[in-house]
Backbone as a ProteinNet text record, in pm:
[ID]
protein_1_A
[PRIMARY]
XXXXXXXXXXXXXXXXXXXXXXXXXXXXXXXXXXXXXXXXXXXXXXXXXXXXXXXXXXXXXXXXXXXXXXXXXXXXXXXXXXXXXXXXXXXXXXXXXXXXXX
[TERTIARY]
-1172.4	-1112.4	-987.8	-1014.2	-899.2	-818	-706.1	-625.1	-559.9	-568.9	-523.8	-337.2	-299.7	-174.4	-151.1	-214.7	-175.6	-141.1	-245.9	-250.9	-136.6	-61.7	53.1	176.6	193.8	303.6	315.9	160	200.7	234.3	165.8	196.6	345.1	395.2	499	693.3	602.3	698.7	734.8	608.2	552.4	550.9	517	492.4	633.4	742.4	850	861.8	920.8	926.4	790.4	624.5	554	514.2	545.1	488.7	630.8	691.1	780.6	725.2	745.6	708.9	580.8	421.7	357.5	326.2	486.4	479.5	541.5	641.7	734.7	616.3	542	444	322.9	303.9	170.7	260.2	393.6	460	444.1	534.2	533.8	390.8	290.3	200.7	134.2	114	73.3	113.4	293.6	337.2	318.3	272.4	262.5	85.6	57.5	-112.5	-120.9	7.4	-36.6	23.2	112	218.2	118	72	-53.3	-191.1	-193.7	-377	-363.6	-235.4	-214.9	-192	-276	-214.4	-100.3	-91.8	-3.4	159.7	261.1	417.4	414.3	500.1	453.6	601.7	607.5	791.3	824.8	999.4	996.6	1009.6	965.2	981	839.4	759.1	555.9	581.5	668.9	701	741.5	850.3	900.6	793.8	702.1	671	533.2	421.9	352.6	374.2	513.2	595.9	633.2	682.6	683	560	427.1	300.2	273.5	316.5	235	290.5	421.6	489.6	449.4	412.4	353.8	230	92.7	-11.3	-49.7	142.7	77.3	120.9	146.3	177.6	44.5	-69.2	-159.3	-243.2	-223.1	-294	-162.2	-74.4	-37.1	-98.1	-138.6	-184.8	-337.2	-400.7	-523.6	-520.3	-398.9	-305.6	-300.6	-251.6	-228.2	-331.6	-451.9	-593.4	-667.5	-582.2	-619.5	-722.8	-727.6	-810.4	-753.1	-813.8	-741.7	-689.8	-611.4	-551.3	-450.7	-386.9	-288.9	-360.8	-411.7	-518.4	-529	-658.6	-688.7	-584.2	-491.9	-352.1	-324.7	-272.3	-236.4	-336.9	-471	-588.9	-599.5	-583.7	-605.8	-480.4	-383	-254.8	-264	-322.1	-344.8	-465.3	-583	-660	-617.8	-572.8	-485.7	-421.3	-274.8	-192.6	-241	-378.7	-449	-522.4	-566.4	-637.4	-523.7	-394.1	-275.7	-269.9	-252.9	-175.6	-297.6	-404.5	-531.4	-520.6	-493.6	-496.4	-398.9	-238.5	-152.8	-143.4	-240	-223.9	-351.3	-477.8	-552.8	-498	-423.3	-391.4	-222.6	-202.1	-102.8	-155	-264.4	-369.8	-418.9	-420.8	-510.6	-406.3	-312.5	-161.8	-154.7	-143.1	-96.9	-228.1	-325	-445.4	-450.9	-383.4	-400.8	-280.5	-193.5	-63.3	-93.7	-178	-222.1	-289.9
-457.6	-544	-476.3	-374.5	-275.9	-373.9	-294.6	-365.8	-481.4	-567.3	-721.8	-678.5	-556.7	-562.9	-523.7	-398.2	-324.7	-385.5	-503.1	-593.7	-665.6	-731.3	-813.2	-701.8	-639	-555.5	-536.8	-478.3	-464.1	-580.6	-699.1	-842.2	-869.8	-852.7	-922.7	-806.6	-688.3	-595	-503.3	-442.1	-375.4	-194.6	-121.9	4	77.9	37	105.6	144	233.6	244.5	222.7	199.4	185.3	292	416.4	485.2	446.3	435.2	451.4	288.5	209.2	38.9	61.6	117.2	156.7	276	395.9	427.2	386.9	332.7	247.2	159.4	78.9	-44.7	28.3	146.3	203.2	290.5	341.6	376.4	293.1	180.3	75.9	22.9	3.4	-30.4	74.8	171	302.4	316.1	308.8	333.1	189.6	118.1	-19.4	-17.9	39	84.2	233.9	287.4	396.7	331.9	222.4	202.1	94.3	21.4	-125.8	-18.3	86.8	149	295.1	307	424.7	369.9	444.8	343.5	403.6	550.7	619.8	606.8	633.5	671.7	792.4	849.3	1009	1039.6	1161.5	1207.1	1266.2	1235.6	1208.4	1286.5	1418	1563	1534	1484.2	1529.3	1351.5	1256.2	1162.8	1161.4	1268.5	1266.7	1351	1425.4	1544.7	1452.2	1367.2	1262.3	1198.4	1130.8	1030.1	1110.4	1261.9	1328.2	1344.4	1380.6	1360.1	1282	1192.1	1038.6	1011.5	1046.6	1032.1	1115.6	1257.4	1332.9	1286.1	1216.6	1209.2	1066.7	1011.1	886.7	911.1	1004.3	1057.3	1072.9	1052.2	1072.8	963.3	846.6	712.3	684.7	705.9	620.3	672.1	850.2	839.3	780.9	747	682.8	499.3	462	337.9	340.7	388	402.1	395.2	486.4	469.7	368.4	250.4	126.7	101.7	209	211.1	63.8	11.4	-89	-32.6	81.4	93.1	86.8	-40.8	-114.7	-219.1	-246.6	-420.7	-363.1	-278.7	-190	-156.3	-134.3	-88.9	-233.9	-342.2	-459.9	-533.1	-466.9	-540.2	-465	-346.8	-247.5	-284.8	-324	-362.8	-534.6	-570.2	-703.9	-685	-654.7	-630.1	-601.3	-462	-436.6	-540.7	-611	-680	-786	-824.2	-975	-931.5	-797.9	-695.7	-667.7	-632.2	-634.4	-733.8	-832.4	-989	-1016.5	-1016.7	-1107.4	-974.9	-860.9	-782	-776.8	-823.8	-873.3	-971.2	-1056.8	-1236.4	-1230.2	-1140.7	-1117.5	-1028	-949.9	-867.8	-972.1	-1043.3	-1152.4	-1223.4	-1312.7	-1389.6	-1343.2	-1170	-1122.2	-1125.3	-1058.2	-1079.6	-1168.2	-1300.1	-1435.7	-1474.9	-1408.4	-1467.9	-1373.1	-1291.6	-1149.5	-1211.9	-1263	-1263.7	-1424.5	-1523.1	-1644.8	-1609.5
2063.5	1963	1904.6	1804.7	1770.6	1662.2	1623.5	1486.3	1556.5	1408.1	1436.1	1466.6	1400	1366.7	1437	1501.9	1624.4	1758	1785.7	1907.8	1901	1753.1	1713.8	1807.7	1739.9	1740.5	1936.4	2006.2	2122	2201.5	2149.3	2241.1	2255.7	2148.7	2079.1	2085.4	2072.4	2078.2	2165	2250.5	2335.3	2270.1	2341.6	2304.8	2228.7	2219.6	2182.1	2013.1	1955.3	1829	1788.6	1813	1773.5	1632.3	1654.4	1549.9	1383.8	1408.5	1322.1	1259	1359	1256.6	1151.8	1243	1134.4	1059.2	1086.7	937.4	833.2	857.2	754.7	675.9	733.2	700.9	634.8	689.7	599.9	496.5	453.3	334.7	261	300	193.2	126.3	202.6	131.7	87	116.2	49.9	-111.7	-110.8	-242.2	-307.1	-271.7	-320.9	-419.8	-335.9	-378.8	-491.9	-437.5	-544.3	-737.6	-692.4	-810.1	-902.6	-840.9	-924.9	-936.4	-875.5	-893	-1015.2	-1015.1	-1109.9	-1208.1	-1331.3	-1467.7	-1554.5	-1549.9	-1635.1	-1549.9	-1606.1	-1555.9	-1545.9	-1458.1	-1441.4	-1480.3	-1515.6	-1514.9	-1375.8	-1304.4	-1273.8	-1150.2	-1197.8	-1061.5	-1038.4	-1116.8	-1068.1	-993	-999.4	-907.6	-782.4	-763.1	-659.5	-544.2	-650.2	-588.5	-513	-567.4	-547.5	-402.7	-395.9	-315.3	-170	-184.6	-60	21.2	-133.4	-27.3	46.1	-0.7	21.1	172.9	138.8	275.6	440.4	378.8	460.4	486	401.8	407.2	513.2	490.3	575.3	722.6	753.3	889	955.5	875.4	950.6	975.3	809.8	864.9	958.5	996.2	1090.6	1268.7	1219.6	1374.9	1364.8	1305.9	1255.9	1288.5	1290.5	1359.6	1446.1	1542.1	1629.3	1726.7	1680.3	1737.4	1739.2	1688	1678.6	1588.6	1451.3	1342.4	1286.7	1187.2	1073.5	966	980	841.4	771.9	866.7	763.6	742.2	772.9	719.3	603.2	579.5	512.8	362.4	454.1	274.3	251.5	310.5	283.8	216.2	203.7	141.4	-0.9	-20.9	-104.5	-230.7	-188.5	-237	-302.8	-223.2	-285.2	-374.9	-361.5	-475.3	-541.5	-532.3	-685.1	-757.2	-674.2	-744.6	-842.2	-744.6	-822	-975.8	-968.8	-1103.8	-1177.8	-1137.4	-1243.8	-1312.2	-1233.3	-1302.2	-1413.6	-1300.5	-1421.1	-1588.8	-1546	-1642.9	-1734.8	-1689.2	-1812.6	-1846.9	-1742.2	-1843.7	-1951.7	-1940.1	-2020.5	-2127.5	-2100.3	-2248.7	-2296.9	-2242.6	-2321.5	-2369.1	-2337.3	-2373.5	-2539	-2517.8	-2630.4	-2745.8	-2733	-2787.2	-2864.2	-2797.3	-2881.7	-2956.4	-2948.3	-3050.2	-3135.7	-3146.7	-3260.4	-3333.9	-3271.4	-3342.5	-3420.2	-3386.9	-3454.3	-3612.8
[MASK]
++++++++++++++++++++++++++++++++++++++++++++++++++++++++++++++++++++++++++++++++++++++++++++++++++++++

């Protein structure tokens, strides 16, 4: 069976540039997951310093990709949970807002 994304990419694209498409695709959603799941702002050297890991760390889900693991499904799912727990979480504390302020 193997990744839905993985099978996309080879049907469609074939073996070329494969590692680079899903590391770009597991960055982006990586820092996408670290930015909605972290609650504090960090300053902005313990940021940069974070963001190089992240970058190095995904060198390895991408060979974990490659193996036809799911783990960009996986970040693209992790990323959307989050986003949907953000929103419901500032329309609930706006919600709370305008009834404190009544």
């Amino acid at each position: 069976m193997g990744s839905i994304i993985f099978n996309f990419y080879i049907e469609h694209f074939g073996r070329q540039n494969i590692f680079w498409f899903f590391y770009i695709v597991n960055l982006i959603f990586s820092i996408i997951a670290f930015k909605l799941g972290f609650a504090r702002e960090l300053p902005l050297l313990k940021s940069m310093i974070v963001y190089i890991l992240l970058a190095i760390g995904v060198g390895v889900i991408t060979l974990f990709s490659l193996v036809k693991y799911p783990m960009t499904e996986t970040l693209i799912i992790i990323s959307t949970v989050l986003g949907i727990y953000r929103y419901r979480l500032h329309k609930e504390r706006k919600h709370d807002n305008s009834e404190s302020n009544v």
